[in-house]
Each structure stands twice: as C-alpha cells, then as structure tokens.
C-alpha positions, 0 to 999 in steps of 0.5 A, a space after each residue: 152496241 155500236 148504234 147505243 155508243 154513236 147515239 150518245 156521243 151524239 147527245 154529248 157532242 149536241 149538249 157540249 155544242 148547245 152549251 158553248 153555244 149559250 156561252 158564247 151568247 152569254 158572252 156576246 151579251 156581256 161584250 155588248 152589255 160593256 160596249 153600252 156601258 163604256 160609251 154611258 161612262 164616256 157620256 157620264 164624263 163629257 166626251 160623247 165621241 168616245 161614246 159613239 165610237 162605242 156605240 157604232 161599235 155596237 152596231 157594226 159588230 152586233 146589228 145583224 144578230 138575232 139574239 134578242 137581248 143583244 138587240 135591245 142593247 145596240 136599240 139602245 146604244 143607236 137610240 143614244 147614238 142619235 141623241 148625241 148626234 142631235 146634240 151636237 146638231 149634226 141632224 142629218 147624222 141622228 136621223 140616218 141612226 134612227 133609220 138604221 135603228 127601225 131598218 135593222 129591226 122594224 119586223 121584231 114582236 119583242 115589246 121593247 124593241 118594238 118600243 124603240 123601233 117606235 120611239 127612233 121613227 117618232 124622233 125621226 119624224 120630229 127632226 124630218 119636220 124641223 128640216 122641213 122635209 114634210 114628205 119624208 116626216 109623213 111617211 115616219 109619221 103614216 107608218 107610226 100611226 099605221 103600225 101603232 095606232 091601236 096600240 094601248 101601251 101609254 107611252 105608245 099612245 102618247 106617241 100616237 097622239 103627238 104624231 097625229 098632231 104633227 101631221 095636222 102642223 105639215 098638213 097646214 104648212 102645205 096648205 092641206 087645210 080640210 085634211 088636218 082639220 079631219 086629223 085633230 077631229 081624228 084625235 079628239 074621237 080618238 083620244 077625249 076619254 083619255 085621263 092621261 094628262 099628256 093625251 088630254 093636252 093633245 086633245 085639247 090642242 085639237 079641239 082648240 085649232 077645230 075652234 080657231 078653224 072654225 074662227 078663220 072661216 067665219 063659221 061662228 056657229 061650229 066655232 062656239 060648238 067646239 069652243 063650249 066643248 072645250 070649256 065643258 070637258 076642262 073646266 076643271 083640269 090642273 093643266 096650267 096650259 089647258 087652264 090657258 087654253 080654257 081662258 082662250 076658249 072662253 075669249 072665243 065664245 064671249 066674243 062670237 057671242 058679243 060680235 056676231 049680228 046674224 045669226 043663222 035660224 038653225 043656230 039660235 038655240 046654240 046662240 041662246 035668247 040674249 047672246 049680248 046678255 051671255 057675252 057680259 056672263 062669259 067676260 065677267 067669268 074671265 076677269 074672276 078666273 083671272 083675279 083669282 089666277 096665281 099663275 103669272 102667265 104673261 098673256 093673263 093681263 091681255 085676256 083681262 084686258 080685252 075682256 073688260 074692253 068687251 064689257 066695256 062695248 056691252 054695257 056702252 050697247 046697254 046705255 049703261 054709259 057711266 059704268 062703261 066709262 068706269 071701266 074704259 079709265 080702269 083699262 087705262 090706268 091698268 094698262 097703259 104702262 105696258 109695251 105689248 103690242 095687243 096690249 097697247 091696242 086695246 088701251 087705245 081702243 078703250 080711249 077710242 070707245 071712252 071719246 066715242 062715248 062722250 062724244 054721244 053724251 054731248 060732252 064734246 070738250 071731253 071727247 075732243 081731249 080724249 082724242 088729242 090723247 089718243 094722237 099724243 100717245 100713239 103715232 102711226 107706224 108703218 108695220 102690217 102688224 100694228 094696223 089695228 092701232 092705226 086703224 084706231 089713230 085715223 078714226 080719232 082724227 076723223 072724229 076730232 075733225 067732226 067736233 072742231 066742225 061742229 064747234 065751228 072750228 072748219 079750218 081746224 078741222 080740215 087740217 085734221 083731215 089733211 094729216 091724216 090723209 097725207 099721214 096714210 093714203 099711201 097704205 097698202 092695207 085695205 082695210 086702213 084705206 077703206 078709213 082713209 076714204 071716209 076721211 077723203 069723203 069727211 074733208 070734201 063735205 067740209 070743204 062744201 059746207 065752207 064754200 070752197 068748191 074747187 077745192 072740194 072737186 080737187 080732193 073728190 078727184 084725188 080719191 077718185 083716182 085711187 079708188 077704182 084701184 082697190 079691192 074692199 067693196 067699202 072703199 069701192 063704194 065710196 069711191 063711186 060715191 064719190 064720183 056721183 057727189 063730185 057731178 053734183 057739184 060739178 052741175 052746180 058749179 055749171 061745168 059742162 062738158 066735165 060733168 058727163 066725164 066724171 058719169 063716164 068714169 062712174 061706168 068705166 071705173 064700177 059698172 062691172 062691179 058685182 056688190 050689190 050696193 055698188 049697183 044700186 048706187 050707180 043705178 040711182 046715180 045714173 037715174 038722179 042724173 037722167 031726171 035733172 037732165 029731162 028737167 032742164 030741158 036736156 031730154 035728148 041727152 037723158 036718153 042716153 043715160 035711160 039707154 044706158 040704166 036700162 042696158 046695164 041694170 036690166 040683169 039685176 032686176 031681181 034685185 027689188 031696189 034697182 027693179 024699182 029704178 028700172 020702173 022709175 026710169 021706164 016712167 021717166 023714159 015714156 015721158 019723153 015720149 020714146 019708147 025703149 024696149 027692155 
C-alpha cells in the first residue's frame, strides 16, 4: 500500500512539475513574444533605440534557451536588430548581430530558424563586401552555399544563387579571374532550368559576365557561343532588365560578327558563311526591338546609336555608299543634342565615316567640310576616358591635311598637321601615339614633297626620339621606319657621317625587337642601304653592314621574308668577293 501510495505521489508531483513547467515555457513565450512586439511598436513610432533596447533584451534574456518558439522570436528580434543598426550606418554593429544570431543557432533543424540563420549569414556576407572585407564575406558566403547549397526552398535558392554571384565580384576584385569565371559557369548549370525570375536574372548576369570575359580576352568565338545562348533562352523574357541585357547580348554578337577578320577553321560554322551579312540582320533587329521598346531606358538611344553606326560600316563595306551616308546624316540629326559621353563618340564616328565616304567617292569639298565640322564640334580633352573621341579628332586632322595637299594647298596642310602634333605628342595613351606618329610620318613627306628638306629631317628626328620609348608594335614601327626614311634623305641631301648614326640608332634603338614586321623592316633597311653603298663604290663599308644583316637576322631565317634578304645579302656579300660565313 505504501509503495501504491509514494508511486502516485510521484505521478502527481511529475504532472504538477510538467505543467508548471509548460506554463512556465508559456509564459516565457509570451514574455518574448511582448518583447518583440514592444521593440515592433517602438519601431512603428520612430524610435528605433527603444526598440533595440528590447530587442538586446531579447537576446540577453532568452538567447541560450532551448525552446524552440522563443528562439525563433530572439532570430527575429536580432535580425531587426541588424536592420536597424544597418540603417543607422552603424555597420560593424549589424554585422556583429548577425554573427550572434548564426552563433547562437547555427546547428538548429527547425526550418525557420534555419532560414534565418541563413538569411543574417547572407546580410553578413553583403555588408562584409561593401567594407571590402573579402575574406571575412567569403567565409559567410563558402559556408551559405556549403550548408544550403542543395537546398530547394525558393527563398533559400535565391540566396544561393545571389551568393555565388557575389563570390565571382570578390573574386574579380582580388584578381581571381578564372576562379569567378568557374563560379557564374557554376551558376548557370546550376540555376538555367530555373522559372524563378529572380534565379533567371542571376543566370542571366552569369551568362552575360561569361560573355563579357570571353570579350576582354579576345576569344571572339566562346564569346558568341555564350552571346547566342543568351539571346536563345531570353528571347522571350518580361524582365526589363534581361530585355536590356538581350539588347547587349545582341551588340555583342552584331559586333564580333561585323569586326572579327580571322576566323578560326574550327569556328567558321559558329560564325556562318557571311557573318558581314549576319551582322547588318542582328544591327537591323536591334533598331526594331528598340523602336518597338516603350521602355525609356536611358542606355536605348546609345544601343540605336551604335547600331546604325554598325550598319552604317557594312553597307559602306558593300559600296552601298548612298545609304551609308543616309544613315550616317540620321545619326547626326538624331544624336548630336545628346551630352553622353558614348553618344557623343559615335556621332563623331559617323561624321568621321560620312567625311572618309566622300572623300573615296572624290567629293573632296564635302569631306573637306565635314572634317572642319568634326574639329569645330569636338575639342581634344585630356581624360583617359574620352581617347576615343580623340582618337576621331587626330584622324579628321590628318585627313583634312591630306585633302588640302591634294588641292595643293602644302602650306595649309602642314599647318593641319602641326596642330595636331603640338595638340597631342605629349599623350601618355599608346594607342593616341600610334595616330600621332602617322601625323609625324604624314607632315615629313609633305615637307619632302615642298622641298623643305631640313625641315623634314627635323620632324623625322623629333619623332625618332619619342618613338623608341613606346610599347605599341605600330608606333615602334614607324618610328624605325622613320629612321631608314630620315637616311634616305640624309643620303641625298650627301650628309655624310650623319647618315651611319641614324643606321646606328636604327640597331641601337629596334634590333632587339621581336615583332615580326619590325625585323623585317630593319632587315630590308639595312640590305637597301649595304647595296647603295656597294653601288657607290663603298664595298668595304657595306661589309659591315652584310656583317651586321647576317649576325642579327640569321635567328630568324624561318622566317620566309628575312630568309630571302639573307639570300639576297649573301648574293651581294659573294659580289664583293668575300666570303662570311652564316
């Protein structure tokens, strides 16, 4: 009886203690649930230290208990938390909270709380990247897509897909090009099947910095793969900024198509039979998804723009001259009030093409008016950005200076040339001094052609010196060019010792060049000047210079062009009844 009577007391007690228990639980949950909502009200009425103040409360108070309601409160109240520390740009604070949050309950199987974990690691992560502080956002972005990664939960994938995305912008950022490249490859696999339009826009980002890769690396044809894909599986899509990035994919392709001259045998079923042909059809569907477009997307009137520029280029390629013009005056008339800086560019690239046009066509006065428009209308500025432009405005003057010559207008037309020599031979741009050098080539022959000989060796020996200093194989090129053309006139203006020191500087300044086009000109430099010598009775001097082609160029005998100047110099070398031996 005794056993009966201690038995259910302990049945009672265990219930009595289970029910205070759970009551107790109750009202913790209802303690928590009124801390949430007193620090939502506080927030509801604009004062958001109140409501941290409850929602550390929350934390402090409830952070270590194992009830899983009251844990999804304090996920909560903390996820505010950081929002509201967010706000208020205290951003070391929000991304502290949101490490406490995925410490406190980073191991939990409950969905939601899993969620949220989540969700504070993925805020983490973003604020983490907008500090810069890549290493510390890669780990919040490696464990996400580790934990999550197969997770089908849209919200979860949506998360994902975003971190994966932001992993490819550290990685660029921190010069780990291949590895993001791998990553948005990742993506796409991962998430292309996707209707989700959050998960298609992610995609379609990663397909679209695959293109823009492909682009920077010059792999013309992986970058037309990718840019057809793009325009395969979005053809259709609502997104206005996937219908932006459909228009760009489309640029890419009419352009690779329009530009690229050496296509790969493997590739030419990629690029088609007449990618010229393909081009004018991919230009032409732009300009009709634009026209037909009501969005007001202010980067539409430069995709219209550089399309009809690209037309434009074909149709000229074609001798369809007339129509060229036509849309070369269109772009102009619909462009030219705009201050975009692209814009502007390619109104002056259709004022550059409409001038070269009629210059071909003979129509001189109307290329020559066209150019002075071009020069009226765009000074030069000094700002990386705009070379482009400049890059237009030194051509118009080189080519107005080759009109007035061939009106026989030299003296003009060396003015041309001196501006815009004096306007630009000071540009640290390669690619603006390559133009300038063909102004200093273009003003030494005008100068030859009036007669004025020793200024003509002065400008060949302004060049000169700048020349040799430069990187671009063009302008390298034509600064030894240069060179031999300055000891042609030297040889017969009969100035003597001169003339060996500039073939000097010709060895001293490219003879280590490895270009191609460089050597070959040196070489046949070098053999044009040993055969005047053996020709005006100067064989023991040639010698020197046979010497000299044979030392230097004897590497590059594969070569099928200096293989024939080595003949060439071997045959003359015999003549003077000397053997060398190479």
């Amino acid at each position: 009886m005794r056993k009966k009577i201690i038995l259910y007391a302990f049945i009672f007690l265990t219930c009595v203690g289970i029910g205070i228990y759970y009551r107790y639980e109750v009202q913790s949950e209802n303690h928590a649930d009124a801390a949430l909502q007193s620090g939502y009200l506080y927030l509801k009425n604009n004062k958001p230290l109140q409501a941290m103040g409850d929602f550390s409360f929350l934390s402090e108070y409830y952070g270590n208990r194992h009830n899983k309601t009251i844990q999804k409160i304090v996920a909560k109240g903390l996820l505010k938390k950081a929002e509201i520390l967010t706000n208020l740009h205290d951003i070391e604070g929000a991304i502290i909270t949101y490490e406490q949050l995925s410490n406190l309950y980073m191991g939990s199987n409950n969905k939601k709380i899993r969620y949220d974990v989540a969700k504070a690691r993925f805020n983490q992560g973003n604020l983490l990247l907008q500090q810069k502080q890549y290493d510390e956002a890669m780990l919040a972005f490696s464990y996400l897509v580790s934990t999550y990664g197969s997770d089908q939960k849209i919200d979860i994938k949506r998360m994902i897909a975003q971190v994966m995305y932001n992993e490819t912008v550290i990685l660029n950022e921190t010069g780990h090009h291949d590895t993001a490249l791998n990553i948005h490859s990742s993506i796409v696999e991962k998430f292309v099947k996707d209707k989700d339009p959050t998960l298609r826009l992610i995609t379609a980002r990663s397909i679209m910095a695959r293109t823009k890769n492909r682009l920077d690396r010059k792999e013309w044809g992986i970058a037309l793969y990718n840019s057809n894909a793009f325009i395969r599986l979005y053809h259709d899509d609502p997104n206005p900024q996937i219908k932006k990035f459909l228009l760009q994919n489309l640029l890419y392709r009419a352009e690779i198509l329009h530009r690229v001259v050496h296509i790969p045998e493997n590739q030419k079923d990629l690029f088609g039979n007449d990618p010229q042909n393909a081009a004018l059809k991919t230009y032409d569907e732009i300009l009709a998804k634009i026209n037909a477009s009501t969005n007001k997307d202010e980067d539409l009137p430069y995709y219209k723009s550089i399309a009809l520029l690209g037309k434009t280029q074909i149709l000229n390629s074609k001798h369809d001259t007339d129509t060229a013009l036509a849309l070369c005056n269109q772009i102009h008339d619909d462009f030219s009030q705009f201050t975009n800086p692209k814009i502007r560019k390619i109104v002056a690239m259709a004022l550059l093409t409409k001038a070269n046009i009629l210059t071909d066509l003979n129509r001189l006065n109307q290329a020559s008016s066209v150019y002075d428009q071009i020069l009226n209308k765009y000074k030069s500025v000094h700002d990386s950005e705009q070379n482009d432009l400049n890059d237009i405005i030194i051509k118009a003057y080189i080519n107005k200076s080759i009109i007035l010559e061939k009106q026989k207008q030299s003296k003009f037309a060396l003015q041309y040339l001196t501006d815009v020599i004096k306007l630009y031979k000071d540009t640290q741009d390669e690619k603006l001094y390559y133009e300038i050098s063909n102004a200093y080539l273009t003003k030494a022959e005008l100068q030859i052609n009036s007669q004025q000989y020793d200024q003509a060796l002065t400008t060949y020996t302004e060049f000169i010196a700048v020349a040799h200093h430069k990187n671009n194989p063009k302008t390298r090129y034509n600064g030894a060019d240069a060179i031999l053309k300055k000891a042609k006139l030297q040889i017969m203006l009969h100035k003597g010792i001169e003339i060996k020191q500039t073939y000097d500087q010709l060895i001293n300044f490219y003879i280590d060049d490895q270009n191609i086009n460089i050597k070959r000109l040196i070489a046949q430099g070098m053999y044009d000047h040993a055969e005047k010598l053996f020709k005006n009775n100067r064989g023991y001097t040639a010698l020197n210079t046979i010497q000299d082609i044979f030392n230097y160029f004897k590497a590059s005998e594969k070569d099928q062009f200096i293989a024939n100047i080595l003949d060439k110099t071997n045959a003359l070398n015999k003549q003077l009844d000397r053997s060398i031996s190479w």
